[in-house]
PyMOL CGO cylinders between C-alpha atoms (Angstrom):
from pymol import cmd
from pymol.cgo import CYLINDER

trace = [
    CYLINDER, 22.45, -21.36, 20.89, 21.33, -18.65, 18.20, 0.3, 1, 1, 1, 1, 1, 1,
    CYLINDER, 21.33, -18.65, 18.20, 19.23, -21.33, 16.71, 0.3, 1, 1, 1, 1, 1, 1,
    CYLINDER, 19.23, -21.33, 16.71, 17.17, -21.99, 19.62, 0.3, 1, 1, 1, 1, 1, 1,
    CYLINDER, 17.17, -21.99, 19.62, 16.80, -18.19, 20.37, 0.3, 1, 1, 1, 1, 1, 1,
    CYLINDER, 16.80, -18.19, 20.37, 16.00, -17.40, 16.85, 0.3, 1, 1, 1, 1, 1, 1,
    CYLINDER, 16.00, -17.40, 16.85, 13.16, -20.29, 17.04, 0.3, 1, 1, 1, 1, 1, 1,
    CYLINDER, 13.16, -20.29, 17.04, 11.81, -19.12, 20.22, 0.3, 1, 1, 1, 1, 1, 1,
    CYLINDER, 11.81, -19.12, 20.22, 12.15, -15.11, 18.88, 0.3, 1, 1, 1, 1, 1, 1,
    CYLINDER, 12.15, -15.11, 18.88, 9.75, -16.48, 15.80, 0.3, 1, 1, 1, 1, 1, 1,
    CYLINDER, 9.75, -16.48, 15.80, 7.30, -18.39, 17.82, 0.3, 1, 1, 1, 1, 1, 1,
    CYLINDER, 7.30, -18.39, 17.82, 6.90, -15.33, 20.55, 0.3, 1, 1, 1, 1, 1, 1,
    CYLINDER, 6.90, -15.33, 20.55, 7.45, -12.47, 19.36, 0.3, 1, 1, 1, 1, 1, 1,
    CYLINDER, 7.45, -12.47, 19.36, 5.59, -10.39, 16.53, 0.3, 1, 1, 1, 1, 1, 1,
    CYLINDER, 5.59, -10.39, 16.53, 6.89, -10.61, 13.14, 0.3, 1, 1, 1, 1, 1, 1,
    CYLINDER, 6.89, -10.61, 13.14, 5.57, -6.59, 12.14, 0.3, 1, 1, 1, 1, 1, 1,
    CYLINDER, 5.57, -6.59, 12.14, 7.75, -4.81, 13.74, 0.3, 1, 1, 1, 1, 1, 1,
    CYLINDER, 7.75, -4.81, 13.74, 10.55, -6.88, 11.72, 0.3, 1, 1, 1, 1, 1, 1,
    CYLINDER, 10.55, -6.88, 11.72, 8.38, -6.30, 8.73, 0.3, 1, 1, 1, 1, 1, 1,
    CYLINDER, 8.38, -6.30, 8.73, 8.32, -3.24, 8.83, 0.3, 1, 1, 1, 1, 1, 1,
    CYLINDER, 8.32, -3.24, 8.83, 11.84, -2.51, 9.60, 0.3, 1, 1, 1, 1, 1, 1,
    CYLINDER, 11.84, -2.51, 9.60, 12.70, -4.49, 6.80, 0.3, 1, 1, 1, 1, 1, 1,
    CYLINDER, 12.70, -4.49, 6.80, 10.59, -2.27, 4.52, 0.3, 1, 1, 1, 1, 1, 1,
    CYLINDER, 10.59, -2.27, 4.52, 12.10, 0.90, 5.90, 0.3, 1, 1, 1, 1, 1, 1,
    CYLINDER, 12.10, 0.90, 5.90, 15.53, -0.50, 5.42, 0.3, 1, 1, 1, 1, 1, 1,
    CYLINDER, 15.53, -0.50, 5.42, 14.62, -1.42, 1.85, 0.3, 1, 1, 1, 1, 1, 1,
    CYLINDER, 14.62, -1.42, 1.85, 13.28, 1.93, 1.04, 0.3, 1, 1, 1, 1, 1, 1,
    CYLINDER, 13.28, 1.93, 1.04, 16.60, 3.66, 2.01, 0.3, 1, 1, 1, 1, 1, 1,
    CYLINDER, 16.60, 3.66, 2.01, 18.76, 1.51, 0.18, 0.3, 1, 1, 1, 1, 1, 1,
    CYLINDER, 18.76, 1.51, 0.18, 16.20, 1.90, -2.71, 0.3, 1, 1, 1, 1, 1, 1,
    CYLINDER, 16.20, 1.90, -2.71, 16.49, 5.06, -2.31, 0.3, 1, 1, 1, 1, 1, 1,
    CYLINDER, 16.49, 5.06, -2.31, 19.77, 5.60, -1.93, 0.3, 1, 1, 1, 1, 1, 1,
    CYLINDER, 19.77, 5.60, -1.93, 20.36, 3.62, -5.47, 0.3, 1, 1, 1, 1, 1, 1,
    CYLINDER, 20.36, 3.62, -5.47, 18.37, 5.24, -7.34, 0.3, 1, 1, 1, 1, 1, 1,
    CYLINDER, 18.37, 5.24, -7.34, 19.77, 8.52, -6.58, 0.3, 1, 1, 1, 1, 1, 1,
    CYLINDER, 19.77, 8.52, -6.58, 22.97, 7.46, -7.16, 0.3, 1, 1, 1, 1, 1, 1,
    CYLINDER, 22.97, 7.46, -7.16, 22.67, 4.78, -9.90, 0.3, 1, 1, 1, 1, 1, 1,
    CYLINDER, 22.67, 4.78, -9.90, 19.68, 5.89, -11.58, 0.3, 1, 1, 1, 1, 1, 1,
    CYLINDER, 19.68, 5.89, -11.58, 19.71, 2.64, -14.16, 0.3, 1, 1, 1, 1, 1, 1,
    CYLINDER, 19.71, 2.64, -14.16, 21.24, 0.23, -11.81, 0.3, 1, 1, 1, 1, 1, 1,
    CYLINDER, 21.24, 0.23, -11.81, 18.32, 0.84, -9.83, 0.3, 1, 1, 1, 1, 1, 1,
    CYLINDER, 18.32, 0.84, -9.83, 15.67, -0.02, -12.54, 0.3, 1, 1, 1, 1, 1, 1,
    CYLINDER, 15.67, -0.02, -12.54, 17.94, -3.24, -13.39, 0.3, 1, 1, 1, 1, 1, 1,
    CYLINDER, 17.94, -3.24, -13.39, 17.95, -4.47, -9.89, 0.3, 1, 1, 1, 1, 1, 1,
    CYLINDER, 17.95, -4.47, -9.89, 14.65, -4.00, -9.00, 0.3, 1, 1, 1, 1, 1, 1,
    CYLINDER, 14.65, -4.00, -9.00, 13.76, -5.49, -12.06, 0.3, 1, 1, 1, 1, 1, 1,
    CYLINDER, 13.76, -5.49, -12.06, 15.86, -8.76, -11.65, 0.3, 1, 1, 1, 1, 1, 1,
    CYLINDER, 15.86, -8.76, -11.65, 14.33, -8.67, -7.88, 0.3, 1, 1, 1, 1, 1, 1,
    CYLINDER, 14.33, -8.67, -7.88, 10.88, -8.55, -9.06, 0.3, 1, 1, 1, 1, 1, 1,
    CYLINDER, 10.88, -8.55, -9.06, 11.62, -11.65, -11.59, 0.3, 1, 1, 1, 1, 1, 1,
    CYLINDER, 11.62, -11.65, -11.59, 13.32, -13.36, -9.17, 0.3, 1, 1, 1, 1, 1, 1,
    CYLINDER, 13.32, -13.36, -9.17, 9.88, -13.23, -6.56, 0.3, 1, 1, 1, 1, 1, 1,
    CYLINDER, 9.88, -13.23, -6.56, 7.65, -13.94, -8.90, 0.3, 1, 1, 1, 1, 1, 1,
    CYLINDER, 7.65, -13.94, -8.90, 10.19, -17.18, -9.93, 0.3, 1, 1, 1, 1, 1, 1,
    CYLINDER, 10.19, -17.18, -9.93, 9.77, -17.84, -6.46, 0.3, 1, 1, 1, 1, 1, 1,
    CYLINDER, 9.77, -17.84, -6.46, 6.35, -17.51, -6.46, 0.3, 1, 1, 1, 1, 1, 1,
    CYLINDER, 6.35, -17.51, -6.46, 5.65, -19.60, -9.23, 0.3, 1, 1, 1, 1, 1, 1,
    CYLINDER, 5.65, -19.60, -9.23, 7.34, -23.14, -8.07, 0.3, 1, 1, 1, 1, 1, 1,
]
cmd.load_cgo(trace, "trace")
């Protein structure tokens, strides 16, 4: 049942407002880190930016 709502969510409904809730959410947690974990921070977002560019590669 989720599968065939999800599939008909994707194929009518905008993707941007997702987007950018997603982004907002990111930011936050990002933000969140950083204040917190100052170096854990800069290691995750480094092993995240390696990881889409991995991605982006293949």
């Amino acid at each position: 049942m989720i599968d065939h709502v999800r599939d008909w969510w994707f194929q009518h409904c905008s993707r941007a407002p997702v987007a950018r809730l997603l982004r907002a959410e990111r930011r936050r947690l990002e933000a969140e880190l950083a204040r917190r974990l100052p170096d854990a921070s800069a290691a995750v977002r480094r092993r995240v930016l390696a990881a889409i560019r991995d991605a982006e590669s293949t």
